[in-house]
Every structure is written in C-alpha cells, then in structure tokens.
TIPA-119625 format. One record per residue (C-alpha): residue in one letter; y negated, z, x. Coordinates in steps of 0.1 Angstrom, whole numbers, padded with zeros to 4 digits, always signed. Example, Ala and Ser with C-alpha at 12.3 -4.5 7.8 and 13.67 -1.06 7.14 Angstrom:
BEGIN
A+0045+0078+0123S+0011+0071+0137
# end
This chain:
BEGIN
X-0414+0852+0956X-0426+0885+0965X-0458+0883+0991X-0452+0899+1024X-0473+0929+1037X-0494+0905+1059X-0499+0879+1034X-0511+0906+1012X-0536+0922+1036X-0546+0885+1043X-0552+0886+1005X-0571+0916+0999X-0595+0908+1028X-0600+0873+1013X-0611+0892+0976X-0631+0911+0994X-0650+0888+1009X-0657+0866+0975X-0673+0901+0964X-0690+0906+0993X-0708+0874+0994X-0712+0873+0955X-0728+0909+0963X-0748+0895+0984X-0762+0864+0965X-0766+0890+0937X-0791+0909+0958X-0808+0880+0972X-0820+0867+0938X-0829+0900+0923X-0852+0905+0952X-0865+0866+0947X-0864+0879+0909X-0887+0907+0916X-0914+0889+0941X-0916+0866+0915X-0921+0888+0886X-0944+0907+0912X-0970+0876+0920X-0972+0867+0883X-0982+0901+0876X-1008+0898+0905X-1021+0868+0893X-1023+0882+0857X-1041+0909+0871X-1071+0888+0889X-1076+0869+0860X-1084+0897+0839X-1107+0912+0868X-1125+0879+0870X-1128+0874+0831X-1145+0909+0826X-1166+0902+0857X-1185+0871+0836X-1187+0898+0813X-1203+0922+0824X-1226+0899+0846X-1238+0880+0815X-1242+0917+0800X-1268+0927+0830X-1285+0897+0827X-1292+0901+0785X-1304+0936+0795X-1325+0919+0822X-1341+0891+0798X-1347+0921+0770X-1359+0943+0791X-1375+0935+0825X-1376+0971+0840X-1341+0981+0830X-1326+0970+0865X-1350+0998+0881X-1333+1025+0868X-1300+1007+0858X-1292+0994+0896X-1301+1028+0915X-1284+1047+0891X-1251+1029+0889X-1251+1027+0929X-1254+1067+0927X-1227+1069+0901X-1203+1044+0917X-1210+1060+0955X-1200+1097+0942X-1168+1088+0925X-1159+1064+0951X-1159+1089+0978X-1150+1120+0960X-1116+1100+0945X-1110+1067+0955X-1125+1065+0991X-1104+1036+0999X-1118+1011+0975X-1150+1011+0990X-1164+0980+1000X-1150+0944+1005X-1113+0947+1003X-1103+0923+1025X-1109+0945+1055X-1083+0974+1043X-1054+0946+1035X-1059+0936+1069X-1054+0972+1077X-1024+0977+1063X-1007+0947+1077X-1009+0962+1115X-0977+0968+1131X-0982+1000+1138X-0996+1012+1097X-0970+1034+1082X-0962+1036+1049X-0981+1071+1044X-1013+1051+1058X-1006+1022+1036X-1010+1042+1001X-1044+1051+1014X-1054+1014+1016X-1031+0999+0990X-1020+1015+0956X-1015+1007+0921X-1048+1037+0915X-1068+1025+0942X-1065+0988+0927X-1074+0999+0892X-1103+1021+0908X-1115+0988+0927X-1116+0968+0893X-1134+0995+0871X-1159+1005+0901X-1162+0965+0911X-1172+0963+0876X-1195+0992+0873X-1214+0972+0906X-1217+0942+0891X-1230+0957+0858X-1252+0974+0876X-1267+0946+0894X-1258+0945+0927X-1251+0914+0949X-1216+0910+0950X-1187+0888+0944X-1149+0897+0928X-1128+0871+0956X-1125+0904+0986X-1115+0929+0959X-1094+0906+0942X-1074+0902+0975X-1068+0942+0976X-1059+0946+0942X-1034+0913+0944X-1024+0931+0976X-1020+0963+0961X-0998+0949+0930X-0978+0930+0947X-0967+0960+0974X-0961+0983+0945X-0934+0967+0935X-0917+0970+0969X-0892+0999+0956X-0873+0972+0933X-0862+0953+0960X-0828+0957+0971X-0819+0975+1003X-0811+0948+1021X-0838+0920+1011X-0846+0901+1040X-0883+0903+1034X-0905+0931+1047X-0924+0950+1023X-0958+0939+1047X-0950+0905+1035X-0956+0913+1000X-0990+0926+1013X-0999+0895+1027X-0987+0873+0999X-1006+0894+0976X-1044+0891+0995X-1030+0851+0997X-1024+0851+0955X-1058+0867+0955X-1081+0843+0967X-1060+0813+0952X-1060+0831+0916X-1094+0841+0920X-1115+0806+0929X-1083+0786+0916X-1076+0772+0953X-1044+0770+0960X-1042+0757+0996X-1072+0780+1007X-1051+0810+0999X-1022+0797+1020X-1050+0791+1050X-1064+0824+1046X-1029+0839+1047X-1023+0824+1079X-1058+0826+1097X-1079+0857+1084X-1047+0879+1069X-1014+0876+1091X-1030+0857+1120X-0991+0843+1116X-0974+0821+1095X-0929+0837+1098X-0903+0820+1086X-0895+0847+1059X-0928+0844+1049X-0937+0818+1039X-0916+0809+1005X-0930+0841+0997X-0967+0833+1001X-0961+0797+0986X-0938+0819+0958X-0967+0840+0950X-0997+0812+0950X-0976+0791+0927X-0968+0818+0902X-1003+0834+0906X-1017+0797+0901X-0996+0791+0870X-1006+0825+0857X-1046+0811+0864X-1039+0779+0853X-1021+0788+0820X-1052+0815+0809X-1082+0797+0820X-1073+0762+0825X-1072+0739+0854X-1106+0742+0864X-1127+0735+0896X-1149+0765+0904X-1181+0748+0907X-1174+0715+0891X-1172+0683+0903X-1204+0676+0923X-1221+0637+0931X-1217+0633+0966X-1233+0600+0981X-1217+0579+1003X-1207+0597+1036X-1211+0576+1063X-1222+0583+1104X-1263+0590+1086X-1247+0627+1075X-1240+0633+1113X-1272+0650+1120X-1279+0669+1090X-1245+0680+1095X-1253+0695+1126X-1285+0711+1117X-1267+0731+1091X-1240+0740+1114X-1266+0756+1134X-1287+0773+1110X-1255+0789+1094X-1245+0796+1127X-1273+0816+1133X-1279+0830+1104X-1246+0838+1095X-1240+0856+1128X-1265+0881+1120X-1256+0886+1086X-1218+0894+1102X-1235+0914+1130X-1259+0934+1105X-1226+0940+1086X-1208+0954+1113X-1234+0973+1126X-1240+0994+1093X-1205+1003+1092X-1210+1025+1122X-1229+1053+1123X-1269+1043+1126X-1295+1066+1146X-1324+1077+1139X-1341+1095+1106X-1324+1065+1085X-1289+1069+1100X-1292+1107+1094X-1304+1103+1060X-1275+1078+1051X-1251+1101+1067X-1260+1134+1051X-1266+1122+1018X-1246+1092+1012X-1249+1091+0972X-1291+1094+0976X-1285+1061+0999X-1269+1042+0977X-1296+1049+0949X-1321+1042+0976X-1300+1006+0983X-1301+1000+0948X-1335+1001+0935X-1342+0977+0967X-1317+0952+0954X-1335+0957+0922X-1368+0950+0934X-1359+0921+0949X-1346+0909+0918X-1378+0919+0904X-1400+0895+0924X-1373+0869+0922X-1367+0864+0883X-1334+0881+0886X-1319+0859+0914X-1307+0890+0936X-1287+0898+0911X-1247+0892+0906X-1226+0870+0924X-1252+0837+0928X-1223+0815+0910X-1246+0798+0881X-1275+0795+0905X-1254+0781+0931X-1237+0757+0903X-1274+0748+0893X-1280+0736+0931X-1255+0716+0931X-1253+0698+0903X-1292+0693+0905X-1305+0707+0873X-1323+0734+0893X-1345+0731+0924X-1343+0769+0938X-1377+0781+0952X-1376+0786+0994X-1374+0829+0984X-1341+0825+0968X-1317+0822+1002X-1337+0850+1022X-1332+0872+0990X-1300+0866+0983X-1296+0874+1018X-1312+0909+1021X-1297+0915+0986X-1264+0916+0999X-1267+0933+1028X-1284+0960+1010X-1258+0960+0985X-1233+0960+1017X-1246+0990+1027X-1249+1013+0995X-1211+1017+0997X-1202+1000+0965X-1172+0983+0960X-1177+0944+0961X-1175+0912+0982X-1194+0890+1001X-1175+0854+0992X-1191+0845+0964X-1227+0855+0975X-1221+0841+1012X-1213+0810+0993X-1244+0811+0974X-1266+0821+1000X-1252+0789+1019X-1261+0767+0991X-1295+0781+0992X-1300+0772+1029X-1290+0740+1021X-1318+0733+0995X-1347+0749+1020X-1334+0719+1047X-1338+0691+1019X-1372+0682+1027X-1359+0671+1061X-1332+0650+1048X-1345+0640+1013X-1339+0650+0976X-1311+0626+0973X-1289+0645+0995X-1289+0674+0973X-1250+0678+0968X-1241+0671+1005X-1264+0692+1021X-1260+0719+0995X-1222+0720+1002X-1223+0715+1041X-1244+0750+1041X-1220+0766+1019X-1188+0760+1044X-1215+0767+1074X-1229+0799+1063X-1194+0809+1046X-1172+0799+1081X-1202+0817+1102X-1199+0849+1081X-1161+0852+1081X-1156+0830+1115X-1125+0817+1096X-1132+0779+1096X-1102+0766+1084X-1102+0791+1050X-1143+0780+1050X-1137+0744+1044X-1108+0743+1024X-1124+0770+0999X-1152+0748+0998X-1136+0718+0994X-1111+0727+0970X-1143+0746+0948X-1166+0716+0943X-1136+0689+0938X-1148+0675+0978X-1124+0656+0991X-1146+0627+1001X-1161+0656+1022X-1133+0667+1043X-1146+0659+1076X-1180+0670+1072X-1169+0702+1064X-1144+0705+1086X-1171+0697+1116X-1199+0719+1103X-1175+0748+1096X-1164+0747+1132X-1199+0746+1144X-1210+0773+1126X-1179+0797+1133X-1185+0788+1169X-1221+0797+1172X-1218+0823+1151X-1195+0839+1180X-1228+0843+1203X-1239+0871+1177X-1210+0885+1159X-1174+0895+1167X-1151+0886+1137X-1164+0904+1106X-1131+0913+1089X-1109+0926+1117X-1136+0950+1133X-1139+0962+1100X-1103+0962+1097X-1097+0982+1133X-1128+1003+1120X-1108+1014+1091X-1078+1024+1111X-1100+1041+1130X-1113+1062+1103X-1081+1066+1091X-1065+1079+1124X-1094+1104+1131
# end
C-alpha cells in the first residue's frame, strides 16, 4: 500500500522531530560534558596553586631561620618586583580576587570588560605573582585568588558550549569563584553559601546543578590529590552549654569592632589618600609597595616571623593548644595585612582574617580561662572573619566545616551574626565596594 501525500508529510515531520529532539539532547549533554570537564580542570588547577603555596611558604621561612635579615631585603624587593609587572602587564590580578569576580558577574559587564577581569593569562599571572608574594613574605592567603583563577578557568571554557546551552556563560563565573573556595579550604557547603551570599547575591534555577556540578567535581579533584582532609584538624571543643553565652558575645563584639575597621581601613586605601602619603603612593606606586614591604618585614622582625605568610600553622598551633601566642601576635598580624593590602600585591585576606581571629581569641582567654582555648579560639575566627567580609552565613560554615565544628554550629552561627552586624556601624560591605570600585575604574 502506497502512503498518501498527507500521510507522508505527516511522516517526514514526525522524522524530523526524533532528530530534532535527539539534536537537542545531543547538545544538552555536550554542554553538561564540557562544565564538567571545565570544574575538574578548575579544581585541578587550585590544588596545584595551593600545593606550591606550602612551598614556597616553608621556602621563606628556611630562609628566615638561616638567615634573620633576609626578609629586609627579600620582602621590599619582591613587593617592588611583583607591583611593576603587575601594573605594567597584568593590572587585573592585583589584589584579592574576589572583588573582580564579583565584577564581572554585574548585569551590565560585557564580555570585552570581562577579559580584563577574568582570563586564562590573568589567572596564570595571579598564581605566579600570588606566589612571588608569599615568597616574599607578605601577609596573605591563596582562598580570594583561588576564587579568580577557578573563575577565570571555568569562563574560558565558555566557547565549547553549544549555541543553545541553557546556561549563561556568567554562570560558569560564579560556579568557578564557588569551586574555588570549596577546592581551596576543602569546604564544600561554604562554597555553595558563598555562591549564593557574597558572589550572585542569588541562587537561579539554571544555576544551581552547575554550582553543585562544579563543587562536586572540584571536590573530587581535591579530595583524590590531597586526601579528605579538614583544614585545621579536628579541634577539642568542651561541652557547649548556656556558660559559652557570654564569651560568645564578647567576641562577637570585639570582631565586630575590630573587623569593621580592618574592612573600613581596606576600603579606604583603595581610594585615592590625601596628603604627602597619598601623593607619594600615587606617583610612585612601585617605591610604595617596597616601602609596604620592608614594614611587613619589620614586623616580622620583632615578632619571630609571625607577620609572615598566611598565619595557617600558627593559627593550627592555637588551636590545638601546643602554642600559647604572645598578646603582639593578633595586632601584628593585623597591621601586617593591611600593609600588605596596600602594597598592591596580589593575595587574600581569608586565611589571615582567619588567623588574626584566632589570635583575638587567645588575648580574651584570661577572661574566660585556659580551658576554653578551642571555643574561644574558633568563635573569634567566624567573628573577625564574618565582620571583615559581612558575609555571616559563608563565616560560619567556613569555619565550621575547617575545624571539623559541628558541635559548634550555633555559637557560630550567633557570634558571626553579631559581628557582621556591628561591623555595619564602621564598614560598608568589603567585597562589593571594591567590586563597584573596580567597575569604576574600569568604566573611567
């Protein structure tokens, strides 16, 4: 029986269908195909970053033990070094990182804007300078530039994708700065929060598989290289019962505080400062950073070398007990950073906000008792962290996640609040007035 015309356009159109929506399926796991491929890559990428950066921190410090005036020259001298070719070639990797992913995720960012914030060279330029900083001493942690260079992976790879992929190459942005933090401390649920309430502000539909995608396959990446580690270890913690209700809140205000102005000094030196200081920094940029330099170095001079790095074994030592840090340490830690913050060079301010908290913590211990060591230690560290950032929910789940916690959950939860609260008397949000500063920049 011979088909009639109609039956056979009836036909035809049903063939065409099948390959339309075979097409289709086609496309949609070749885009899956290549996020995932994209994320492990990210992932494989941080954990080389934050394998040479033990390296070349131990490094400094064998230099430092052998010879006790090498950071004078060494520090100043890398800040001038790192300062020139940052600015004269890779002026977007300057700085935390987190601020410029932020950047690129407005609305309104082209694409053109984008490569000046996020590239493939400007992510290898962050690792090798981020390096150079931390081998030369100065106060600064891997987690922010991690989250640009995860970022910066991850959007590379947004020519594979098929035409019609239903996710946005801005959400490969924000999945990347989310694999970042989780491959870099090994906190998988923090990088999801920090997605959501320091990245995107927002949490879409298409999103989110995306995000989770890149986490897990980041994660796996961590996991599968360096193990299934908890950053700082698992710490003691005591019994917390209603007795950790006013310590609790006496850290929550002296991060606060503190915290607020180390946010507010930070935002403050982005701009453009008066007088003879402001003029010298602005004329002669490179000269600053050696000036910023040999500070951090003296400091790390009259401190045995504490200034120095990202604070991660002293902060473990704090913790765990085996070290009782001397009153100086949090104050230099403090200045350390912010003087490292301003030379220009690329790093972060996680990792030393984090130690810097834990400091705090073991100055208040002679008002709550040695015993409390672990607790107090750790409270301070979401405080001073949440205060900085004003990102509470990121703050306690970082925390939390890093020193194995969980019987912790509400105390940090509380004392992160309060700090991120109080901190809003003295500082507006640290990373997104740096971010709208670098769009500024950028515009101008």
């Amino acid at each position: 029986m011979i088909p009639k015309p109609n039956d056979m356009q009836l036909l035809n159109q049903i063939i065409d269908k099948i390959k339309s929506v075979k097409l289709a399926d086609f496309d949609a796991w070749r885009g899956r195909l290549i996020v995932w491929i994209a994320a492990a890559v990210a992932g494989l990428v941080v954990v080389i970053f934050a394998q040479a950066t033990e390296h070349v921190i131990s490094w400094f410090f064998r230099i430092e033990i052998a010879y006790w005036w090498a950071p004078i020259l060494l520090t100043p001298l890398g800040g001038i070094a790192i300062v020139f070719f940052t600015r004269r070639w890779f002026a977007g990797a300057a700085g935390s990182g987190i601020p410029q992913t932020i950047a690129a995720l407005k609305d309104e960012t082209s694409e053109e804007t984008i490569s000046k914030l996020l590239s493939l060279k400007l992510a290898a330029a962050k690792i090798v300078l981020g390096l150079g900083a931390l081998a030369s001493g100065f106060s600064a942690g891997r987690e922010g530039p991690s989250v640009q260079v995860a970022a910066s992976v991850m959007y590379a790879f947004r020519r594979f994708l098929p035409k019609n992929f239903s996710i946005h190459p801005k959400h490969l942005i924000l999945a990347g700065g989310a694999a970042g933090i989780s491959a870099a401390f090994n906190t998988p649920l923090a990088g999801i929060v920090f997605a959501i309430e320091e990245l995107g502000r927002r949490f879409e539909q298409k999103t989110n598989g995306v995000v989770i995608s890149a986490i897990v396959l980041s994660g796996l990446v961590s996991v599968s290289l360096q193990g299934n580690y908890i950053y700082f270890g698992n710490i003691v913690v005591n019994n917390v019962d209603r007795h950790i209700f006013i310590p609790l809140l006496v850290c929550g205000l002296v991060c606060g505080v503190t915290g607020g102005l180390f946010s507010r000094t930070l935002i403050e030196s982005s701009s453009k400062l008066d007088g003879r200081v402001g003029n010298f920094r602005s004329m002669h940029p490179v000269r600053w950073a050696g000036f910023c330099g040999l500070m951090v170095a003296l400091l790390g001079l009259i401190s045995d070398g504490h200034a120095h790095g990202s604070g991660y074994i002293y902060t473990q030592n704090i913790l765990d007990g085996s070290v009782m840090e001397s009153w100086q340490y949090a104050p230099i830690k403090y200045l350390a950073t912010i003087f490292t913050y301003f030379s220009g060079v690329p790093g972060g301010i996680f990792a030393p906000s984090l130690s810097i908290g834990a400091g705090i913590g073991s100055d208040l211990l002679p008002f709550f008792g040695q015993q409390h060591i672990a607790e107090i230690s750790t409270l301070c560290m979401a405080g001073f962290l949440a205060a900085v950032t004003q990102a509470p929910l990121t703050s306690f789940i970082i925390v939390m996640e890093m020193v194995d916690g969980h019987q912790m959950v509400i105390s940090l939860m509380l004392v992160a609040l309060i700090a991120a609260i109080i901190s809003r008397i003295f500082s507006l949000p640290l990373y997104e007035t740096l971010a709208a500063k670098q769009s500024e920049s950028l515009q101008s």
